[in-house]
N, C-alpha and C positions, 0 to 999 in steps of 0.2 A: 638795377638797384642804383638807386641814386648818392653819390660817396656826399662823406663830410665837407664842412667850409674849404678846410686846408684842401684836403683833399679833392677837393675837387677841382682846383687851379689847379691841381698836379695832372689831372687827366684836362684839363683843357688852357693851354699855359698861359700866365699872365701877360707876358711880351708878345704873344701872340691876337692878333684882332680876331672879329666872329669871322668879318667877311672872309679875310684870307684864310681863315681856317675852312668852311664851306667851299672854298672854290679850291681848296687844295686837296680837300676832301673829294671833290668833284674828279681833280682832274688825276690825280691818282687810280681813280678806278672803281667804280658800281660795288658789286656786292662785298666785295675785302673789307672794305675800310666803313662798314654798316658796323661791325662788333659784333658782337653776342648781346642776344636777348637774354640776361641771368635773371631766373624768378628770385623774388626773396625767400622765398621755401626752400632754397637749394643751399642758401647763407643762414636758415634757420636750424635746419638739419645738421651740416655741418660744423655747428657753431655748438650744437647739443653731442653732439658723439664728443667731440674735438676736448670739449667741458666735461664729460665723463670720464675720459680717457686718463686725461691728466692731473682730475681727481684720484682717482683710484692709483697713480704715481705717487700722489704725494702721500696719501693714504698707505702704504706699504712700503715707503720710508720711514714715515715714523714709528709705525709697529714693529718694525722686524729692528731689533738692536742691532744684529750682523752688520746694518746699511747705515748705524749711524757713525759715518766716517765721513771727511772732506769729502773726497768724492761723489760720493752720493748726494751728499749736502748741496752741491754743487748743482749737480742734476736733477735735484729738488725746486730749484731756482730755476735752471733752466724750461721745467713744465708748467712751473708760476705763471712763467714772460708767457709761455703756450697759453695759459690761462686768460692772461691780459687777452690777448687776443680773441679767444672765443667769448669771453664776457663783452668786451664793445662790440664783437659783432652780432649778440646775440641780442644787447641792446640797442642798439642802431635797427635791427631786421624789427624788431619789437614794436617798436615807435612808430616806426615806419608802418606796419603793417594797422596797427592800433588807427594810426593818422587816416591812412588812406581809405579806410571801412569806416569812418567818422565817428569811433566809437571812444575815441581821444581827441581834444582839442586841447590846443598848445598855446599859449601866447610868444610871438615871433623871436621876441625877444630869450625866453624861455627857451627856444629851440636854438638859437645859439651860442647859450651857453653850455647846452647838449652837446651840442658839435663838438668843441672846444675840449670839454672835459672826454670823451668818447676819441678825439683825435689824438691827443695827451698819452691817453692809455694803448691806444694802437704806435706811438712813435717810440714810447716807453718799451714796448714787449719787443720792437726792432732792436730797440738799441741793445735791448738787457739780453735778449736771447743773443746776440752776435757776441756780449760781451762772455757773456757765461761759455760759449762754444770755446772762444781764447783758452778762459781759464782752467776747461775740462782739461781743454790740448794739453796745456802748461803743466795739467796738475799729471797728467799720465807721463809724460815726457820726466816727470822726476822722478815716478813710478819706478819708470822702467830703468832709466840710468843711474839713478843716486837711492836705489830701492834701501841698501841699510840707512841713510839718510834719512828717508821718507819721514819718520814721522818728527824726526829733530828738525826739518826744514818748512813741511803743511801742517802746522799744530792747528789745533783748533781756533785759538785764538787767531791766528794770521788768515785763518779761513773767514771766520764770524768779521773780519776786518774788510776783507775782499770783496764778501757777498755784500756789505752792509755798502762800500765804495761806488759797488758796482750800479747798485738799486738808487744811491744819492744820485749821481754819475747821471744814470738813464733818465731818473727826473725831472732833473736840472737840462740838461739837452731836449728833453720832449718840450719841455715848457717854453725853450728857446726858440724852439721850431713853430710852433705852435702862435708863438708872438710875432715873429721875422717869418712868416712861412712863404712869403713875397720876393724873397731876398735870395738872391743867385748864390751868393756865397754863402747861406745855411747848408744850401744842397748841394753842395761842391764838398763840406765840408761830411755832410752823412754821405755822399757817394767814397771821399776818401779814407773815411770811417770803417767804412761796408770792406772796400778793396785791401787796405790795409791787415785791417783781422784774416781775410782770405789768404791775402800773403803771409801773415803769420804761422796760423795753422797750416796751409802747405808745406812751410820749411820745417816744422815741427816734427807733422807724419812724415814727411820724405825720411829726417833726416832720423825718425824713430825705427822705418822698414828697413833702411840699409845697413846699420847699423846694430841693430836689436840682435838678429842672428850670430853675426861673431862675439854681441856683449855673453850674450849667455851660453857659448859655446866657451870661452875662456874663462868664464865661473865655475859652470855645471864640475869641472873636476876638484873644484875646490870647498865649496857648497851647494847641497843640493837644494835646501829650502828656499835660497833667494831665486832659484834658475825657476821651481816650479812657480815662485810667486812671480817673474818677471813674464813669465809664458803667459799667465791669468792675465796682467799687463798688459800684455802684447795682444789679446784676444782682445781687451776693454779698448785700445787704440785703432781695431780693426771697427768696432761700435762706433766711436768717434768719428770715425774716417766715414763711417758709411752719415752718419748726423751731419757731417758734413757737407755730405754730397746730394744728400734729399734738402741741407738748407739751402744750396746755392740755386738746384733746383729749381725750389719755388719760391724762395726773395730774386735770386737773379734777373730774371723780365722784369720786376719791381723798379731794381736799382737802375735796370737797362731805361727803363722809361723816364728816372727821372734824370739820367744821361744826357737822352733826348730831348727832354724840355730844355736843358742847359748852352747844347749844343748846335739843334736843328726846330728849333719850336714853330718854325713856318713851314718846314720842307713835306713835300705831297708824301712823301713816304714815312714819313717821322709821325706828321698827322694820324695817317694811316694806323700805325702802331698804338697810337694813344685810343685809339675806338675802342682797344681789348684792355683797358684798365679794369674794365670790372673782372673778367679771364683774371688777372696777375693777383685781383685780393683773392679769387676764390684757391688760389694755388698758393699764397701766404697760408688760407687757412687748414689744407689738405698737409700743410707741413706741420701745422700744430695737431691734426690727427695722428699724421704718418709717426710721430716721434716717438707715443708712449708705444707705439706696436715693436719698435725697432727695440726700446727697452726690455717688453717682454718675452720678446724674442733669443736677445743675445746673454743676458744675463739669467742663468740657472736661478740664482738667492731671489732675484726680485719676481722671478716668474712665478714661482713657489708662492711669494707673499701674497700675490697679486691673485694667485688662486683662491688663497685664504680670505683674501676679501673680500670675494665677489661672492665664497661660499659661505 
C-alpha cells in the first residue's frame, strides 16, 4: 500500500538520500528489510469492521440516557478519533483501488490535495485519540478520589469545554504537521507529545492502584454508597489501563519509527525498520478495531445498549 505525501517521507526520510538508503538496505541484510507485502483488501476490511465498530459506540451513547455523563461523553470522542482513522483509511484504500483498476482518473494535482486532507485526518485521530486517553485518565482519577466532588468539579460544561479544546487543539497541530511535515522539530515535538501523555497516564493508574485500596477501605465504614461507587471506578480505571496498553501497543512501532527518522535516518538497521511502515499503519488500525471490543466487553450499561442496537 502505498502511504500519503507526508507520510510517505516518514517511511522513507527526507535527510536521508535513495542511494544510501538502497545500499544500507543492502547491506543490512536480504529478506528482513524487503517489509511486508500488505494488499489493500487487508486496509479495506479493516477499515470497514474498525467504522462499524465504533459506530455502533457512538450509537449506544446516545440512546441509552444512563451513558449521558462526562465520561462516556469522553469515550464518545475517543471512538470519533477511531473513526477519523478508519474513514482516511477507507478512503485512501478506495481511491487507490478505484486508481489502479482505471476505473477512476484523477488529475495530479487533485490527488494531492487528497493527500493532504486524508493526512490531516489521520494526524488529527493521533493527536485527539492520545488526548482523549489523558482526559479519560484525569476524569477517572477524580472519580475515584474526589468521588463526592465529582460532579461539582467534571460538570458538563467544563466537559463540553474540554472536548471542544481538545478537537481545536488536534486540528490546529495536524494542519501544522501537514504544512512543516519536513521539519525535525514538528516530529520531535508529536514524539514528545506521544511520551509525555504516556507519562501522564502512567503516573495517574499507578498512582490510582496503590492508593485506591486503602481510599475505599477507610470510607467503606463510613459510607457505603461512595465505596460501591468508587469499586465501579476502580473497575472503569482497570478498562483504561487496559486502552492504554492496546494504544501503546499499536501507536508504539509508529512513534518508534518516527524516532528513528529523527535519530538514525541512514543507519542499515534504522533503514531496515522503516520497510515495516506499512506493518505499523495496519496496527494503528487493529487499535481502532480492538477499542469498541474492550468497551463492550468491560462495561455491563453499554454492552446491554450495544445489544440493543444491533437487535
Amino acid at each position: 500500500m502505498s502511504t500519503l505525501a507526508p507520510l510517505r517521507l516518514l517511511r522513507e526520510p527526507w535527510n536521508a538520500s535513495e542511494g544510501n538508503q538502497s545500499n544500507a538496505t543492502a547491506g543490512a541484510g536480504g529478506a528482513w528489510c524487503q517489509g511486508l507485502d500488505i494488499p489493500n483488501e487487508l486496509f479495506l476490511v479493516l477499515g470497514l469492521v474498525s467504522l462499524v465498530e465504533n459506530l455502533l459506540v457512538v450509537a449506544a451513547i446516545l440512546k441509552n440516557r444512563n451513558l449521558h455523563s462526562p465520561t462516556y461523553y469522553f469515550i464518545c470522542c475517543l471512538a470519533v478519533s477511531d473513526m477519523l482513522v478508519s474513514v482516511s483509511n477507507l478512503a485512501e484504500t478506495l481511491f487507490m483501488l478505484l486508481m489502479e483498476h482505471g476505473v477512476l482518473v484523477i488529475h495530479a494535482s487533485i490527488v494531492r490535495h487528497m493527500d493532504n486532507f486524508i493526512d490531516m485526518l489521520i494526524c488529527s485521530s493521533v493527536v485527539s485519540s492520545l488526548s482523549f486517553l489523558g482526559v479519560i485518565a484525569v476524569d477517572r482519577y477524580i472519580t475515584i478520589f474526589y468521588a463526592l466532588r465529582y460532579h461539582s468539579i467534571m460538570t458538563l460544561q467544563r466537559a463540553v469545554v474540554t472536548m471542544a479544546s481538545v478537537w481545536l487543539a488536534s486540528t490546529v497541530s495536524s494542519t501544522i504537521f501537514i504544512t512543516y511535515y519536513n521539519n525535525t522539530t514538528i516530529l520531535l515535538c508529536l514524539i514528545g507529545f506521544f511520551l509525555f501523555m504516556l507519562v501522564l497516564m502512567l503516573v495517574l493508574y499507578i498512582h490510582m492502584f496503590t492508593l485506591a485500596r486503602h481510599h475505599l477501605h477507610s470510607i467503606s465504614s463510613q459510607q457505603k454508597q461512595p465505596t460501591v461507587y468508587r469499586s465501579s471506578s476502580l473497575k472503569g480505571a482497570v478498562t483504561l489501563t487496559i486502552l492504554l496498553g492496546v494504544f501503546f501497543i499499536c501507536w508504539g512501532p509508529f512513534f518508534f519509527h518516527l524516532i528513528l527518522i529523527v535519530t538514525c535516518p541512514t543507519n542499515p538497521f534504522c533503514t531496515c525498520f522503516f520497510s515495516y511502515f506499512n506493518l505499523f499503519l495496519i496496527l494503528i488500525i487493529c487499535n481502532s478495531v480492538i477499542d469498541p471490543l474492550i468497551y463492550a466487553f468491560r462495561s455491563q450499561e453499554l454492552r446491554r445498549t450495544l445489544r440493543e442496537v444491533v437487535l
